[in-house]
C-alpha positions in Angstrom: -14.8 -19.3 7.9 -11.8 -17.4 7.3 -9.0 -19.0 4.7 -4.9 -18.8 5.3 -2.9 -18.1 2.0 0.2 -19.2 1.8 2.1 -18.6 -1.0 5.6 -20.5 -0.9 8.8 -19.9 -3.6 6.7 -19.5 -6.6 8.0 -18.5 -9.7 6.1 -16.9 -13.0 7.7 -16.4 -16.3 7.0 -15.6 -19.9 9.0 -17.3 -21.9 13.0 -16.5 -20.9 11.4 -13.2 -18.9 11.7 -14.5 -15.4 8.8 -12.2 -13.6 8.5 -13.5 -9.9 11.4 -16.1 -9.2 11.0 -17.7 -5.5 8.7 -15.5 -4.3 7.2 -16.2 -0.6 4.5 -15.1 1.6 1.5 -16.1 3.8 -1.6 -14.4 4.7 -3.6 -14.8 7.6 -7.0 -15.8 7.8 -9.5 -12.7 7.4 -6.5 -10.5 6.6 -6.7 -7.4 4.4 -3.5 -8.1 3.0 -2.1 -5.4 -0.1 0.4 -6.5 -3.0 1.6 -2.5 -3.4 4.2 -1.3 -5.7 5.3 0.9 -8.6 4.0 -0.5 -12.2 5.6 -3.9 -13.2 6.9 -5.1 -10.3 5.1 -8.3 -10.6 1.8 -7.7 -8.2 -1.1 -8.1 -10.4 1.0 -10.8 -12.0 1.3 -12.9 -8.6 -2.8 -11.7 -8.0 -3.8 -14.0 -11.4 -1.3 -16.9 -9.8 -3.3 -17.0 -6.5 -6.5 -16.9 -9.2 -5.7 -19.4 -11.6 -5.6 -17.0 -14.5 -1.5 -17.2 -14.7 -0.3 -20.5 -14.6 2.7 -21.1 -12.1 6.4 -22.3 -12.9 7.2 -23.4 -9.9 6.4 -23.7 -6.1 3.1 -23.5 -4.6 0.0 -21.6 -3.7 -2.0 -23.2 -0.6 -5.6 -22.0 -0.1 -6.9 -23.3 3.5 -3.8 -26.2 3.3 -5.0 -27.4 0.1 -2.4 -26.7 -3.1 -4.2 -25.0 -5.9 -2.0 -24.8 -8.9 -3.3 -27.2 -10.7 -7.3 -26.2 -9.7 -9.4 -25.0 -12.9 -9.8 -21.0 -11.9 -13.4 -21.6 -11.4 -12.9 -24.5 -9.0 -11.1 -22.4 -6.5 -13.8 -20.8 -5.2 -12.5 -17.1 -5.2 -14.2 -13.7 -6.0 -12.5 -11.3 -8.0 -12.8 -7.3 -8.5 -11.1 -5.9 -11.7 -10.0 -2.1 -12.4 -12.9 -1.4 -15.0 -15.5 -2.9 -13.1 -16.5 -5.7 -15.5 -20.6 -5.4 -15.3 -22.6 -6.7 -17.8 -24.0 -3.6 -19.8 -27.5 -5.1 -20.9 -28.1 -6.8 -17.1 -29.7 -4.9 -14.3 -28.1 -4.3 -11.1 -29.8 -7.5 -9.6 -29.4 -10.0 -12.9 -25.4 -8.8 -12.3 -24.9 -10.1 -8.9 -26.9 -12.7 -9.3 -24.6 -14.1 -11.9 -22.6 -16.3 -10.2 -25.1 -18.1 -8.1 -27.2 -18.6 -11.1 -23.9 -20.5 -13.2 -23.8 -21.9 -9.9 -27.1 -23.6 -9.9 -28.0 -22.1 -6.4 -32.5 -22.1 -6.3 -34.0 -19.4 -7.2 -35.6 -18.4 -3.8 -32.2 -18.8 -2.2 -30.8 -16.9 -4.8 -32.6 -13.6 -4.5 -32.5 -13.9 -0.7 -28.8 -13.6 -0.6 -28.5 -11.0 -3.4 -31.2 -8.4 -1.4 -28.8 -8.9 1.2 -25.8 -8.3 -0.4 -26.9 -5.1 -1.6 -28.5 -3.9 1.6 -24.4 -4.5 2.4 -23.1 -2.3 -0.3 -25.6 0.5 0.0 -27.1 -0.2 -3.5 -30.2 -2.2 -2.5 -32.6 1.0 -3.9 -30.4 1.0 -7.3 -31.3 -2.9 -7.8 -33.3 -2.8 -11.3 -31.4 -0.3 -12.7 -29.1 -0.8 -16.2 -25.3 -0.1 -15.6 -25.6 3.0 -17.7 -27.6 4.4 -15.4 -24.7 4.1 -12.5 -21.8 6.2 -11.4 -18.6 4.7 -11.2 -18.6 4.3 -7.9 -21.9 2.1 -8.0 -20.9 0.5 -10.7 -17.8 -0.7 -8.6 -20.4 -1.5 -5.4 -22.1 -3.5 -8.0 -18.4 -5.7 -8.8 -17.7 -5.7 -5.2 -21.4 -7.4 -4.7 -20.9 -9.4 -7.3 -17.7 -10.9 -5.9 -18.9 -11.7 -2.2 -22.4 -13.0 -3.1 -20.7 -16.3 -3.9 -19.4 -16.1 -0.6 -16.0 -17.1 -1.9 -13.3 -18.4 0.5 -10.8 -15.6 -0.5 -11.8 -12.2 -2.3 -9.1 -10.7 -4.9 -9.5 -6.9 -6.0 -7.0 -5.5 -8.5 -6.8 -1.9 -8.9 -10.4 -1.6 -8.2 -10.4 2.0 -7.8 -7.9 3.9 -9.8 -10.7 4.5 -12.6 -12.2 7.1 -9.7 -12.1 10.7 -8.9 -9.8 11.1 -6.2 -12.9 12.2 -3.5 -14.9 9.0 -4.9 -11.5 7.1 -4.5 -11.6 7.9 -0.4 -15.2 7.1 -0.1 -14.6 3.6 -2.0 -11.5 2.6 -0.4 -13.8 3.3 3.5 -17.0 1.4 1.6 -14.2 -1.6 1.1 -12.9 -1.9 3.8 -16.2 -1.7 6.1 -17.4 -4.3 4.3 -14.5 -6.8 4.3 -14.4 -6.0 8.0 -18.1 -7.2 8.3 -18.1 -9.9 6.2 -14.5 -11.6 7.4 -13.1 -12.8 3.9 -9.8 -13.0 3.8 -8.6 -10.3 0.8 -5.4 -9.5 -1.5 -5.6 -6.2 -2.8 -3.1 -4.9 -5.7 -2.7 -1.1 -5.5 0.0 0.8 -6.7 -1.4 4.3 -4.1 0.8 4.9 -1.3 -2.0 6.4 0.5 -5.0 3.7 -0.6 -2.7 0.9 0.7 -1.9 2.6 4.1 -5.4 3.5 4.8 -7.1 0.0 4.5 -4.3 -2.5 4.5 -3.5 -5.1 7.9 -0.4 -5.8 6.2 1.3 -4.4 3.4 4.2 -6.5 0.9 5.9 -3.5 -1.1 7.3 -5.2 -3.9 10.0 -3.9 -6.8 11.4 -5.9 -9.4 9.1 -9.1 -8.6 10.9 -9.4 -5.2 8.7 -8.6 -1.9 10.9 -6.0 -0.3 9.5 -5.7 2.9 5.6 -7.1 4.7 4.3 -5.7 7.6 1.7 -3.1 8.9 1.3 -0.1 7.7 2.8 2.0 10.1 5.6 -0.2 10.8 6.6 0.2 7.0 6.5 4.2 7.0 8.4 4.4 10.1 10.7 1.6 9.4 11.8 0.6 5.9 13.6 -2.5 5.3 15.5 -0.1 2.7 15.6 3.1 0.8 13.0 1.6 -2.1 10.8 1.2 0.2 11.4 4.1 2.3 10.9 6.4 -0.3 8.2 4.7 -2.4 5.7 4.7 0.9 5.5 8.4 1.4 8.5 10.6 1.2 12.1 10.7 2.1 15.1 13.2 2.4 18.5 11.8 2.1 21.3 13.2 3.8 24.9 12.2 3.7 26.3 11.5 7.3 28.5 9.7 9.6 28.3 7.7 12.1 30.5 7.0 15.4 29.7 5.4 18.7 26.0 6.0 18.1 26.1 9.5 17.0 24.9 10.8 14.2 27.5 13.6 12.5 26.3 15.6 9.4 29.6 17.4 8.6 28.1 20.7 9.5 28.7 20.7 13.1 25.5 19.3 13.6 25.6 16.1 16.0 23.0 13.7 17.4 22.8 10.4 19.3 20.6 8.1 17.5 19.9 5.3 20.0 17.7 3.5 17.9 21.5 2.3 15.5 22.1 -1.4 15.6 25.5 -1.5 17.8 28.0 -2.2 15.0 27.1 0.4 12.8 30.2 2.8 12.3 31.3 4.8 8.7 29.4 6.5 6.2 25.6 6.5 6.2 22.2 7.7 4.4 20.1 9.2 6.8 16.4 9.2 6.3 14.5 11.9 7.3 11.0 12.3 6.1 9.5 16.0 5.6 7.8 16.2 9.1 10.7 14.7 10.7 12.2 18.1 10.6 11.9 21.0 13.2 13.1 24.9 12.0 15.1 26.4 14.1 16.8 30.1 13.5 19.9 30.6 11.3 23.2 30.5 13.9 21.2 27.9 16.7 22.4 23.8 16.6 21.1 22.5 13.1 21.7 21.7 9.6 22.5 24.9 7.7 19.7 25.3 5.0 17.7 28.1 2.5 13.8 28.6 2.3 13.7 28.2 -1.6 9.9 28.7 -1.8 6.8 27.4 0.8 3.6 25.9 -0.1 0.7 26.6 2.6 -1.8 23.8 2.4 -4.7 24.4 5.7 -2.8 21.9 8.8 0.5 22.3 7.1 2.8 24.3 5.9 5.4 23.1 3.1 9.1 24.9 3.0 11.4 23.5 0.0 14.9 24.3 1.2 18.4 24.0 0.0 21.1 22.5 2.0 24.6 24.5 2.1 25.9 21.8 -0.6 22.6 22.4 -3.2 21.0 19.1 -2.2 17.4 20.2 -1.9 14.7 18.6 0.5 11.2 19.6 1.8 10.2 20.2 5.1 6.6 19.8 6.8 5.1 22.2 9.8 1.6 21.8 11.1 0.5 25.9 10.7 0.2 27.6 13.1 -0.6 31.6 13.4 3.4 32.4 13.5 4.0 34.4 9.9 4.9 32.2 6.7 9.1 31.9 6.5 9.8 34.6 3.5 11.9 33.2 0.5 15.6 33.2 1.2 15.3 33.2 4.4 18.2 31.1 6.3 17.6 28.8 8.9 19.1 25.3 10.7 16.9 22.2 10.6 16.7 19.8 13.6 15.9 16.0 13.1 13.5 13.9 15.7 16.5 11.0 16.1 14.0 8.6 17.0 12.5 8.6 14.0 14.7 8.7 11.5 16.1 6.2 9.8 20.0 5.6 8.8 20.5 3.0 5.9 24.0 1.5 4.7 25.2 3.0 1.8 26.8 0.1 -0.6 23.4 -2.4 0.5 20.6 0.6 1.2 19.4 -1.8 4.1 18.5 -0.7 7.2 20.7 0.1 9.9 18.1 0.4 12.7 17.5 -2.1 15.6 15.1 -4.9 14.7 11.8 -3.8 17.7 12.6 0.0 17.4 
């Protein structure tokens, strides 16, 4: 049965360095829920809280309803998947996952029932009495993941599990992942730090900067509506454009006006505008647009790339699908059109969003 995970004002510090201070969040029962963020921003840190590995200062961590903070680590019934794999070198495949239901006294018959299985789950059932150094990395990391839900914990924990991988073995891992946590129902925080990795096999995201969760929701609510420009231009990419707005419209100084109906009533007065690469359309130089320069153009199979500079230097990239139309030449001038319903206008002293809560 599936576990909630609430986690409610908790704080973790070293000493006078305050790391997470009154940090909240809850996760649903059989969620795939991902901590994602830049380096030290406090995700693995708040992973080893939920653990038992980091002790916490203050608040609380509820597993099922229960309060775990003061729960020995391996009381709390959890399985856990570290960056570098951690298999025993001189066990075989088998003798690895069947680690923690030996320690944990389960019979022997019993125990090799539920470890066939497991790796009939994880594809690795033929690599069973191999040695680890006989394993790619990407076995090697079926093996941890095995190793983790044999125990059938209550909640599985995976941090950074696949940045050690080539980038083609990355994709194939993070789609082995998340089949199986989708088969077996274990509810599952995952620490990443990939923009892409968390979007392809999160439920919900929490981007987090500076210990503070910025914004948690599903992945494609975060790309197309950041709480703020953080995390509008740490999940994918954004242009920022200088612009004002009046009565609902959108003015970019350039003579270049659109109604963005999507604008919470009250907004009025200087803006940022957020427009991410394929938010753009090219139209020719002299039509309705934003004045702009092809600087140079990057063809990559479905799209084509054009890096342009605006009339005041600012430069920004733009994304096409190709098509069989020529490639724009170097220096060649053109207006750029937004898509006003996606965009999105942030205020300039808070960088909060400006957008219509539902849009």
């Amino acid at each position: 049965m599936s576990v909630a995970i609430q986690v409610d004002n908790v704080t973790k510090a070293y000493g006078k360095n305050i790391v997470i201070q009154g940090l909240s969040a809850e996760i649903k029962p059989g969620e795939f829920f991902t901590l994602l963020g830049p380096s030290g921003c406090g995700k693995t840190t708040l992973l080893r809280m939920i653990i038992g590995f980091n002790s916490i200062e203050a608040g609380e961590i509820r597993v099922d309803g229960k309060v775990v903070n003061r729960i020995p680590t391996n009381k709390r019934n959890m399985g856990m998947v570290f960056q570098n794999y951690a298999v025993f070198p001189h066990m075989s495949v088998r003798d690895n996952v069947a680690y923690g239901l030996k320690n944990r006294h389960v019979p022997k018959e019993e125990r090799y029932r539920r470890v066939d299985e497991i790796l009939k789950l994880v594809k690795i059932d033929s690599y069973a009495d191999r040695m680890p150094a006989q394993l790619s990395g990407g076995q090697q990391q079926r093996v941890a993941l095995a190793r983790a839900i044999v125990i059938e914990p209550e909640v599985l924990l995976m941090d950074e599990p696949l940045s050690n991988l080539d980038a083609k073995l990355r994709v194939e891992m993070r789609n082995v992942i998340k089949r199986i946590q989708r088969q077996v129902g274990i509810t599952t925080v995952y620490v990443t730090h990939d923009q892409e990795e968390a979007l392809a096999i999160s439920d919900r995201i929490a981007v987090m900067h500076g210990g503070v969760i910025q914004q948690i929701g599903t992945p494609k609510h975060i790309y197309q509506r950041p709480a703020n420009e953080f995390v509008s231009n740490f999940i994918g990419l954004s242009n920022f454009l200088n612009a004002d707005v009046k009565d609902g419209v959108v003015d970019f100084g350039c003579g270049y006006r659109v109604p963005v109906k999507t604008l919470r009533a009250d907004v009025a007065g200087p803006v940022d505008v957020a427009v991410r690469p394929e938010e753009f359309t090219i139209r020719p130089a002299g039509e309705p647009g934003i004045p702009a320069t092809v600087r140079s153009s990057v063809f990559l199979g479905m799209s084509q790339h054009y890096f342009v500079t605006l009339k005041d230097g600012q430069e920004i990239e733009v994304v096409v699908p190709s098509d069989l139309s020529e490639i724009i030449p170097d220096g060649t001038e053109i207006a750029l059109n937004i898509v006003p319903e996606k965009v999105n206008v942030f205020n300039k002293e808070t960088r909060s969003t400006l957008i219509r809560e539902g849009v």
